[in-house]
N, CA, C and O atoms as a GROMACS GRO file, in nm:
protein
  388
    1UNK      N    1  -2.047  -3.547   1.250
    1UNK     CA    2  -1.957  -3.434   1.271
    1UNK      C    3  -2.041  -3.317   1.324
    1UNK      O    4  -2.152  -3.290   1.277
    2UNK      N    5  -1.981  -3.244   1.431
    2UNK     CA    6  -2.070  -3.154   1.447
    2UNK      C    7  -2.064  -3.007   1.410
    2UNK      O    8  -1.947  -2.972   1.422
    3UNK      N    9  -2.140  -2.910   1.372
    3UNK     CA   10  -2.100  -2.772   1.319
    3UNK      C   11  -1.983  -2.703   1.372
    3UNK      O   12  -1.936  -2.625   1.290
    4UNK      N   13  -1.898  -2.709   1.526
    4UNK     CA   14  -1.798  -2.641   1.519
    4UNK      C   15  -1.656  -2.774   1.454
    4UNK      O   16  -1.533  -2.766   1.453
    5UNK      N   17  -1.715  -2.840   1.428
    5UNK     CA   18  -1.597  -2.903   1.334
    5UNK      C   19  -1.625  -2.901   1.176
    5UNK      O   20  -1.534  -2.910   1.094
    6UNK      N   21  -1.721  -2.891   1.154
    6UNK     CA   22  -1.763  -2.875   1.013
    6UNK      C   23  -1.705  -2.709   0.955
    6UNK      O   24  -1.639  -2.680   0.854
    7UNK      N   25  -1.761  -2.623   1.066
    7UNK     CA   26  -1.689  -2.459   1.027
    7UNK      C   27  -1.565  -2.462   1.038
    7UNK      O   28  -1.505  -2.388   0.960
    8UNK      N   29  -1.460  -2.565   1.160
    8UNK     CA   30  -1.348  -2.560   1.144
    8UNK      C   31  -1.282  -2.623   0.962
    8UNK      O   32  -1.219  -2.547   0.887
    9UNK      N   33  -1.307  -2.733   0.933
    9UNK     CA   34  -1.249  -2.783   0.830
    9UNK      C   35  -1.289  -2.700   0.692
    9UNK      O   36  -1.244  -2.711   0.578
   10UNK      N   37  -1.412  -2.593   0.757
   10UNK     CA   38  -1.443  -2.514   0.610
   10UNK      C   39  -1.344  -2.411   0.615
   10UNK      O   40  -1.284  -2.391   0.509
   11UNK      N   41  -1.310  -2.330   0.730
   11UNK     CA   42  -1.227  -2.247   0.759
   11UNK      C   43  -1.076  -2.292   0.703
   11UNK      O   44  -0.991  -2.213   0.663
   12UNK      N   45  -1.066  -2.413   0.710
   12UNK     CA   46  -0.919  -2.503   0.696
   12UNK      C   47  -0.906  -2.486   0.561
   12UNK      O   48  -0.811  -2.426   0.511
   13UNK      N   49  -1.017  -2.547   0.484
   13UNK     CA   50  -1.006  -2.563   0.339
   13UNK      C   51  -1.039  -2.420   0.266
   13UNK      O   52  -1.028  -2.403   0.145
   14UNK      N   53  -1.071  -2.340   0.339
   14UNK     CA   54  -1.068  -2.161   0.275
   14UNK      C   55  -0.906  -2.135   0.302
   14UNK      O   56  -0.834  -2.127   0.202
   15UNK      N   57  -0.866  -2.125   0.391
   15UNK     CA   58  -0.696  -2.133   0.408
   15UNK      C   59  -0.598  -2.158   0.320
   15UNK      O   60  -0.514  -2.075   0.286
   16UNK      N   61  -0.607  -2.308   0.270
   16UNK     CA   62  -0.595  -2.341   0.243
   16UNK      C   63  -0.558  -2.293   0.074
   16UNK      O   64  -0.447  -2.275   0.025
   17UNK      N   65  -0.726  -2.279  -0.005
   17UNK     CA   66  -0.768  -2.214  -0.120
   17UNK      C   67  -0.684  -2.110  -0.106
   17UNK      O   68  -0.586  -2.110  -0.180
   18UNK      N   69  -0.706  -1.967   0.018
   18UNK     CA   70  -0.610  -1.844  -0.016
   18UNK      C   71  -0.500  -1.889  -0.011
   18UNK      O   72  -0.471  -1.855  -0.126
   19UNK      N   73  -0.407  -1.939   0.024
   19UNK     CA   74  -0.321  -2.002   0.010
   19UNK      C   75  -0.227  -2.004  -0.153
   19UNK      O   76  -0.115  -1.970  -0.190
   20UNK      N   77  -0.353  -2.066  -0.217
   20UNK     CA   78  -0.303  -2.119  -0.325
   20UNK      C   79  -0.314  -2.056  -0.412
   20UNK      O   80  -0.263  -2.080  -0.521
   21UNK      N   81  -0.416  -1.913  -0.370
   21UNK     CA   82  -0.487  -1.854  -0.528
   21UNK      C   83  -0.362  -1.730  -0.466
   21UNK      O   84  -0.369  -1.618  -0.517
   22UNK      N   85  -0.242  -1.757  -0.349
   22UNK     CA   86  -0.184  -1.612  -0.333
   22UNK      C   87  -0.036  -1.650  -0.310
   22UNK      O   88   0.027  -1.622  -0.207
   23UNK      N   89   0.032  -1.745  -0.465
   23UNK     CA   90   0.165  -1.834  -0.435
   23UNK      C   91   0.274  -1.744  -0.447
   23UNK      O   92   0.386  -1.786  -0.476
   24UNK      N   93   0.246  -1.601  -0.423
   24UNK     CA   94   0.330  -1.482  -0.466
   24UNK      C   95   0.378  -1.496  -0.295
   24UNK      O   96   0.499  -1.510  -0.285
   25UNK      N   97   0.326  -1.495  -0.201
   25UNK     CA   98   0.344  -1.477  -0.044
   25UNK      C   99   0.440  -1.675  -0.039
   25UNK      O  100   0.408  -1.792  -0.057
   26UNK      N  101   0.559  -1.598  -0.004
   26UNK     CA  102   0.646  -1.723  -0.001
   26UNK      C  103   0.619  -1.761   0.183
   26UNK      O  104   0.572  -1.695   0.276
   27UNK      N  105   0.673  -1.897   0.173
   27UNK     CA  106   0.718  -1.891   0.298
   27UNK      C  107   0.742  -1.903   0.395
   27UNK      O  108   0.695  -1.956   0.496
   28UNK      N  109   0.883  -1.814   0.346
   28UNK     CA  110   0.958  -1.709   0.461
   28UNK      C  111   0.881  -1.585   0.430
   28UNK      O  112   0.949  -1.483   0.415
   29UNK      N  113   0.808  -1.579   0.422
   29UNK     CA  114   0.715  -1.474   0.416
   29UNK      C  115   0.646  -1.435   0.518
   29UNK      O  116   0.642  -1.330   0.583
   30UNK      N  117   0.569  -1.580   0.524
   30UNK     CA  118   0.513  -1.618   0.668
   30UNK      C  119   0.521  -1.651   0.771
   30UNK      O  120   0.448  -1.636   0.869
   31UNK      N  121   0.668  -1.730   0.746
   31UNK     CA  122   0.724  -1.729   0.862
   31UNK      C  123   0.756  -1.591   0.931
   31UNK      O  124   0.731  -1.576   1.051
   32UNK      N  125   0.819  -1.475   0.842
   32UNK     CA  126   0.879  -1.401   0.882
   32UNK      C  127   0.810  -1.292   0.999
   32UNK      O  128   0.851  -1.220   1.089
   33UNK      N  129   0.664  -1.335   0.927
   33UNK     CA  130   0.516  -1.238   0.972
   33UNK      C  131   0.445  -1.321   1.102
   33UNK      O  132   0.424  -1.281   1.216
   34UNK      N  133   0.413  -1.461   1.037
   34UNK     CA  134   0.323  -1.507   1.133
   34UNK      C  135   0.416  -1.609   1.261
   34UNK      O  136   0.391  -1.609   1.382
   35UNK      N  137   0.488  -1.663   1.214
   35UNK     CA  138   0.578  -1.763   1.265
   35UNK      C  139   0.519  -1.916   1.208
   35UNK      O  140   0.516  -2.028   1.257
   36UNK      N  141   0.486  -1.871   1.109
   36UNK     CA  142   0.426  -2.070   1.097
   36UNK      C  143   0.406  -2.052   0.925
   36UNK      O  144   0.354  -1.952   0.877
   37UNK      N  145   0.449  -2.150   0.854
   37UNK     CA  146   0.414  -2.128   0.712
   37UNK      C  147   0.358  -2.270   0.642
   37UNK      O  148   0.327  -2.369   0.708
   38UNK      N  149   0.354  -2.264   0.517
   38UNK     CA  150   0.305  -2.430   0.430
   38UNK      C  151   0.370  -2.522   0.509
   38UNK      O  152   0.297  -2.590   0.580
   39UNK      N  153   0.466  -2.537   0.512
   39UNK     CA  154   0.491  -2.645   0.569
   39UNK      C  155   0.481  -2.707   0.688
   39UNK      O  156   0.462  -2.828   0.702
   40UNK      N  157   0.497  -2.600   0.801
   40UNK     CA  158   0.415  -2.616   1.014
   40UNK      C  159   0.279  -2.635   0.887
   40UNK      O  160   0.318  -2.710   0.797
   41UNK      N  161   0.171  -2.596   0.870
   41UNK     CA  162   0.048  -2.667   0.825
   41UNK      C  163   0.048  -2.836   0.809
   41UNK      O  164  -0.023  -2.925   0.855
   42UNK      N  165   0.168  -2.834   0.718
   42UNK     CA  166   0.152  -2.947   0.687
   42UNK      C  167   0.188  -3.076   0.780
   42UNK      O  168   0.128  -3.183   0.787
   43UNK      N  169   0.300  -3.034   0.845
   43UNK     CA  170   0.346  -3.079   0.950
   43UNK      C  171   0.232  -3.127   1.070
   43UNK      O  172   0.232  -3.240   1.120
   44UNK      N  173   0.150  -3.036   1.098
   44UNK     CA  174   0.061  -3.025   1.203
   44UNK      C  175  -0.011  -3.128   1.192
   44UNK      O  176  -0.032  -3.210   1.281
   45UNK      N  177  -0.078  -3.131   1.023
   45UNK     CA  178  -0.197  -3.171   0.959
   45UNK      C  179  -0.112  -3.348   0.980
   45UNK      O  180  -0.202  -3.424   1.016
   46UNK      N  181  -0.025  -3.399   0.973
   46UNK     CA  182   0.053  -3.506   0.976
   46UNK      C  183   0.041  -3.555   1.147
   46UNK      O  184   0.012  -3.669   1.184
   47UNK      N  185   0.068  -3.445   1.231
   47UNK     CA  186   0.095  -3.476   1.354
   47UNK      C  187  -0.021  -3.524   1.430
   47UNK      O  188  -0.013  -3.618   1.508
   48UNK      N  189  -0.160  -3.440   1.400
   48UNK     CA  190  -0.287  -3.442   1.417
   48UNK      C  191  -0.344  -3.552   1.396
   48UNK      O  192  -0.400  -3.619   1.482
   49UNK      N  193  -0.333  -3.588   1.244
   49UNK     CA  194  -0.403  -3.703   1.233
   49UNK      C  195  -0.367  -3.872   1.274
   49UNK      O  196  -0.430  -3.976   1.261
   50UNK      N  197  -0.181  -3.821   1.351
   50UNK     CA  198  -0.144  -3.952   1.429
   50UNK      C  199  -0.213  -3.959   1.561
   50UNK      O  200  -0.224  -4.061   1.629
   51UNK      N  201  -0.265  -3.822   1.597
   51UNK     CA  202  -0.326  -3.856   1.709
   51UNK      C  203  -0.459  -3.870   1.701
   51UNK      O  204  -0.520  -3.842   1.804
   52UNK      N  205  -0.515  -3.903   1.616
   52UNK     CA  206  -0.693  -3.970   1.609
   52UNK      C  207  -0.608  -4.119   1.508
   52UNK      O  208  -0.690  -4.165   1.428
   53UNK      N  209  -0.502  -4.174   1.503
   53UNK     CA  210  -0.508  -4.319   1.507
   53UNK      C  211  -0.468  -4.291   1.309
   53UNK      O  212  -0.432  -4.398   1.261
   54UNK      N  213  -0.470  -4.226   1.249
   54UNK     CA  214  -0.416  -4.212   1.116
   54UNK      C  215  -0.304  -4.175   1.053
   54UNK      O  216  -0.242  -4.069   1.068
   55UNK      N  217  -0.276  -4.269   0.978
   55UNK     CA  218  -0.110  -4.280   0.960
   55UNK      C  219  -0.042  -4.142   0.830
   55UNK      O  220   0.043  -4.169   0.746
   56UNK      N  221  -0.074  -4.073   0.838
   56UNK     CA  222  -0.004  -3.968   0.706
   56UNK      C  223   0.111  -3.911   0.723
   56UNK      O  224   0.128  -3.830   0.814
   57UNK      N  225   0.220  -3.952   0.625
   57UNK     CA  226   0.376  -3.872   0.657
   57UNK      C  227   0.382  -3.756   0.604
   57UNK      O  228   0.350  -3.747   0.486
   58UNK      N  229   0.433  -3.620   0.687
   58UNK     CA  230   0.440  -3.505   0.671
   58UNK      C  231   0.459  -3.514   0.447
   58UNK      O  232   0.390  -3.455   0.364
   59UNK      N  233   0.545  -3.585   0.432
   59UNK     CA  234   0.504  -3.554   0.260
   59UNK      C  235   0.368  -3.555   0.204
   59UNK      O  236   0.316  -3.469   0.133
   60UNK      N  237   0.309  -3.680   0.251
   60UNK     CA  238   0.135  -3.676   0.208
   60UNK      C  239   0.098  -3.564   0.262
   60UNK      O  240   0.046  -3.499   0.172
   61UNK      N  241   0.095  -3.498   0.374
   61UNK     CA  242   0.046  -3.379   0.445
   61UNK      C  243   0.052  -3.240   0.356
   61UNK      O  244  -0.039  -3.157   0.353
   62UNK      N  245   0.194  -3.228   0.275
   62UNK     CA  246   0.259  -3.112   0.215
   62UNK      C  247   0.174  -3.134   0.098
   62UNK      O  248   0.120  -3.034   0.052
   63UNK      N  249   0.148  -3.267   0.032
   63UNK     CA  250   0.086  -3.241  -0.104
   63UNK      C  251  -0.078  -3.176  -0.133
   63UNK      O  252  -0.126  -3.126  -0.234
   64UNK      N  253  -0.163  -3.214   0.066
   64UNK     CA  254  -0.252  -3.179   0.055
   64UNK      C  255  -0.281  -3.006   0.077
   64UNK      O  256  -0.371  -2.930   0.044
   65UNK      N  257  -0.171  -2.995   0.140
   65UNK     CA  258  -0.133  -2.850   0.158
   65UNK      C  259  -0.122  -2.782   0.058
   65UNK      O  260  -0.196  -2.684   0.042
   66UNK      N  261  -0.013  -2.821  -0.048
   66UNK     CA  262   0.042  -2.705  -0.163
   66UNK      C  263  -0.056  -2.761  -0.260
   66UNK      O  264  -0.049  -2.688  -0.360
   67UNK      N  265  -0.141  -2.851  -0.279
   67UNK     CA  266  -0.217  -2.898  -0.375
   67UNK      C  267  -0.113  -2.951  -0.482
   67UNK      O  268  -0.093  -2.886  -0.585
   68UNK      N  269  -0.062  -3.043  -0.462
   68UNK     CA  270   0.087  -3.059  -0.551
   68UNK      C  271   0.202  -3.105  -0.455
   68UNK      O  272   0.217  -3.060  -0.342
   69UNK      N  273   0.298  -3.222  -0.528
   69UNK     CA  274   0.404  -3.294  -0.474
   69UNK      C  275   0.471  -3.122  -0.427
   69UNK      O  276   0.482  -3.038  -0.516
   70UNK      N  277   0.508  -3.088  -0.286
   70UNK     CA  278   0.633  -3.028  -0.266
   70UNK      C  279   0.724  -2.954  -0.368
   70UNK      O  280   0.741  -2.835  -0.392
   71UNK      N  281   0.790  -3.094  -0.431
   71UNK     CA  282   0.908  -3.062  -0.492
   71UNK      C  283   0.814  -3.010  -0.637
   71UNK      O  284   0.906  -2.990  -0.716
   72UNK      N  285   0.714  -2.985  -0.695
   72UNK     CA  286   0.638  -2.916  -0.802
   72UNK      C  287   0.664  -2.801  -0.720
   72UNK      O  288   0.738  -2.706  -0.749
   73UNK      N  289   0.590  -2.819  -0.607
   73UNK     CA  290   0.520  -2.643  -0.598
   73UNK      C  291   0.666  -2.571  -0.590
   73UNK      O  292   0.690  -2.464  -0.646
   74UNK      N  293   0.749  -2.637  -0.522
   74UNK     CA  294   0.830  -2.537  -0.521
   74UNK      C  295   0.972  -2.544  -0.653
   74UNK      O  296   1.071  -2.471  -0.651
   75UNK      N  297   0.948  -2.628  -0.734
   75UNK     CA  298   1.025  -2.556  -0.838
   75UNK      C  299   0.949  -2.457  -0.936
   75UNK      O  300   1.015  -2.385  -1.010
   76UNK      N  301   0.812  -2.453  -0.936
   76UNK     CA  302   0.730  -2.381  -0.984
   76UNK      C  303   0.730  -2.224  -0.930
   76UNK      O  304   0.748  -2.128  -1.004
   77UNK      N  305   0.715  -2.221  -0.840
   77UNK     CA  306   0.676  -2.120  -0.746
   77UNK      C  307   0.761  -2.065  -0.599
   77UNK      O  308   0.698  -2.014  -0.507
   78UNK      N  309   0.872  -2.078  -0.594
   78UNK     CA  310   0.968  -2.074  -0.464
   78UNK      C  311   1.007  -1.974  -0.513
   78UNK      O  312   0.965  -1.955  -0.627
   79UNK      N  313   1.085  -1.882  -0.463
   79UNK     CA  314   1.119  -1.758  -0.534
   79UNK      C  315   1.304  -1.777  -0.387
   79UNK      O  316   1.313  -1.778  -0.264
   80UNK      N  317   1.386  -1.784  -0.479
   80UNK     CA  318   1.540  -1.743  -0.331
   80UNK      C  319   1.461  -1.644  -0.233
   80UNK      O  320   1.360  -1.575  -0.247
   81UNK      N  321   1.526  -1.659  -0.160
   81UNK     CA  322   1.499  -1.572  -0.062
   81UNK      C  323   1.591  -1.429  -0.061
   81UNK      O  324   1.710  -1.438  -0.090
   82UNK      N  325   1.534  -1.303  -0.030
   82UNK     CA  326   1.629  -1.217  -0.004
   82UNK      C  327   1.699  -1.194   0.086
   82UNK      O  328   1.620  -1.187   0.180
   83UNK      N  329   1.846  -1.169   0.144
   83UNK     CA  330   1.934  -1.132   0.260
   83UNK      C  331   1.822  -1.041   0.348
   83UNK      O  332   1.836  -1.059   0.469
   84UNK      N  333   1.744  -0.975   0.322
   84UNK     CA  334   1.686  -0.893   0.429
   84UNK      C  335   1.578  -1.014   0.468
   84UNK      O  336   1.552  -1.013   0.589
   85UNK      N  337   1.500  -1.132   0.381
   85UNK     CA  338   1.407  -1.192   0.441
   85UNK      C  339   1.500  -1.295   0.495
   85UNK      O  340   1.444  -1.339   0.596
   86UNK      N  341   1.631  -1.364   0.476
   86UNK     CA  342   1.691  -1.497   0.541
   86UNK      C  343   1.724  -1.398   0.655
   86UNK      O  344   1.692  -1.465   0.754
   87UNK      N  345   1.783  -1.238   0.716
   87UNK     CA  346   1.807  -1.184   0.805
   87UNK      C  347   1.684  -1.155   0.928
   87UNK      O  348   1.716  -1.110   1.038
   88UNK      N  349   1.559  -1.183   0.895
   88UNK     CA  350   1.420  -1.133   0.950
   88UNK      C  351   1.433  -1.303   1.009
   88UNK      O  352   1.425  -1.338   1.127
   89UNK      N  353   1.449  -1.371   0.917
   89UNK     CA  354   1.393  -1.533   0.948
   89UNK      C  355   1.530  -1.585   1.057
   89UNK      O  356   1.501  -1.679   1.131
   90UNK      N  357   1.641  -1.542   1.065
   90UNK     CA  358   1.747  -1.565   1.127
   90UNK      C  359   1.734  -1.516   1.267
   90UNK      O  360   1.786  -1.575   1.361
   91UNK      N  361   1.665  -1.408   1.278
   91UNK     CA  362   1.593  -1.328   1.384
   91UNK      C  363   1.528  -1.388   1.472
   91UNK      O  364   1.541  -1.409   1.592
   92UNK      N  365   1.442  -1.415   1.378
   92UNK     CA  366   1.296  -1.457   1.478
   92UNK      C  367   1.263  -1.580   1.470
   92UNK      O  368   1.181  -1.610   1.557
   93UNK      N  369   1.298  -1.682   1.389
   93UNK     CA  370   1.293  -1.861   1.384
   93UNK      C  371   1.294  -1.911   1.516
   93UNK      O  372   1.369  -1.889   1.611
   94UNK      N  373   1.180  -1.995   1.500
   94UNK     CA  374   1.142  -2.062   1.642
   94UNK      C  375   1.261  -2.134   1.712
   94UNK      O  376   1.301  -2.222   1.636
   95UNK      N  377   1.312  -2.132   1.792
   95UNK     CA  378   1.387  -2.267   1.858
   95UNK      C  379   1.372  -2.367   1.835
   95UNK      O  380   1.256  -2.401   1.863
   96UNK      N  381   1.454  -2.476   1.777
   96UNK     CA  382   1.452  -2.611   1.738
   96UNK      C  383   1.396  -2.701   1.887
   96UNK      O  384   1.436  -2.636   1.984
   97UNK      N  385   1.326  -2.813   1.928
   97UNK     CA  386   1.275  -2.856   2.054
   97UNK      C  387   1.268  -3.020   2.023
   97UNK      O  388   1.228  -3.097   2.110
   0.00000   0.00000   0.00000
C-alpha cells in the first residue's frame, strides 16, 4: 500500500471515529449542510469495493460505518426530524439518477 492510500484510509477511519464520538449531528443534518451523510458513506464504501472485485452489500457497508447494525444505531440514536430540517432537506436533496 502506498502512503497516499495509507493517509487516505487513516483520514477515512478518523471520519469515521468523529462520526461516532458526535451521534448528536443527525443525518439530515448532513445532508442538510454537506449533501452526503452515514449512509452516501456507506453506500459509496459498498459501491467502491465492487469496483476492486469485492462483494459488500450497502448493509455490511452501514454497519462498518455506524459501528453497529443500522437498525441499533438508529433506534438508539435517530432523533425525528424537525419540519424546518425535513423543509431544508426537501429543498436541497439531490435528484434521484
Amino acid at each position: 500500500m502506498d502512503k497516499t492510500t495509507e493517509i487516505e484510509a487513516a483520514v477515512f477511519r478518523k471520519l469515521l471515529a468523529h462520526l461516532d464520538a458526535n451521534k448528536q449531528v443527525q443525518n439530515i443534518d448532513l445532508m442538510n449542510l454537506a449533501n452526503f451523510c452515514r449512509n452516501c458513506l456507506a453506500k459509496w464504501y459498498a459501491a467502491e469495493a465492487k469496483q476492486v472485485g469485492e462483494e459488500i452489500s450497502v448493509d455490511a457497508a452501514k454497519e462498518i460505518v455506524y459501528g453497529m447494525p443500522y437498525a441499533e444505531w438508529k433506534a438508539k440514536y435517530q432523533q425525528e426530524a424537525t419540519p424546518e430540517q425535513l423543509a431544508a432537506f426537501e429543498k436541497n436533496k439531490p435528484s434521484a439518477k
